[in-house]
C-alpha positions, 0 to 999 in steps of 0.5 A: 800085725804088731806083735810088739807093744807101743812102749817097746816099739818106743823104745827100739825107735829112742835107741835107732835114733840115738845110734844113727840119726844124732849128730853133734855139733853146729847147726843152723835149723829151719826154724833158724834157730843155732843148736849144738845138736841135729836130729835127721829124722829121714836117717831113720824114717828112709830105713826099713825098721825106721819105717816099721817102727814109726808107722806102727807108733803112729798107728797104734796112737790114732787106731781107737779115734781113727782119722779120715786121713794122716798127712803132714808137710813135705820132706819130713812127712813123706816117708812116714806117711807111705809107710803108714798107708801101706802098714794101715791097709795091713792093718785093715784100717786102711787110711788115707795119707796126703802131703801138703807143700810149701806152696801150691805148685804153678804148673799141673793142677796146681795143687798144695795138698797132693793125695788122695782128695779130701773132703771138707769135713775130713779130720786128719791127723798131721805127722812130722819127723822133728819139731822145734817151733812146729812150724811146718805143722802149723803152715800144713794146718793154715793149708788144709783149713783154707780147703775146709779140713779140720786137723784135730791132732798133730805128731811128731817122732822127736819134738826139740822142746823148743816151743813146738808144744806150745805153739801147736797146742795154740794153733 
């Protein structure tokens, strides 16, 4: 159980990522965009208070309109999201989580969405550690909604403030 309130949860993240995962200097980022600085979500989200803190904002931010499921694109998703599935159940507000791909896969059940199977009238919620244009996010969403599932909000742990709102809030 969370004995910590959102604001402080907030704050110990701000100070992890400031301290561990803040990198000066130049950069090429996914977006293709040159930044004189880089954020590396995973350095926290792959720690275990990194972990703890995110899934607990995450689910305080979505326990009073709970989604059917929290996914988001993979790689910087993926940690975030099996911490929320095991802190949900925790919780006992056990939610699904799923990973969308780039692509679908060529080989297996050639699949795009990976977890457990979503139903067309699902509402989920996607994650991602750092947003510059959004996206990734956006492409997730493209994804779920050619399978008929409707993504009604999307987070994210540090948006560059380089059009991700913007361009989300447009999707």
């Amino acid at each position: 159980m969370n004995t910590q309130n959102t604001e402080e949860l907030k704050r110990n993240l701000f100070n992890l990522l400031n301290k561990d995962a803040l990198r000066r200097g130049k950069f090429v980022l996914s977006s293709g965009k040159e930044s004189n600085y880089y954020l590396d979500g995973r350095v926290i989200t792959l720690t275990p208070e990194g972990a703890y803190l995110v899934a607990n904002i995450i689910l305080d931010m979505v326990k009073d309109q709970l989604p059917d499921a929290i996914g988001g694109p993979t790689l910087g998703a993926d940690p975030m999201l099996g911490a929320i599935a095991a802190l949900s159940h925790m919780r006992q507000l056990p939610l699904k989580t799923f990973i969308v791909r780039k692509e679908a896969k060529a080989h297996g059940m050639a699949k795009q969405i990976e977890g457990p199977a979503l139903k067309e009238s699902d509402n989920v919620v996607l994650v991602d550690d750092v947003a510059t244009t959004g996206k990734a996010i956006i492409e997730a969403k493209l994804a779920l909604e050619k399978m008929g599932v409707k993504a009604k909000k999307a987070i994210v742990i540090v948006d560059r403030g380089q059009g991700a709102l913007e361009n989300l809030a447009a999707a």
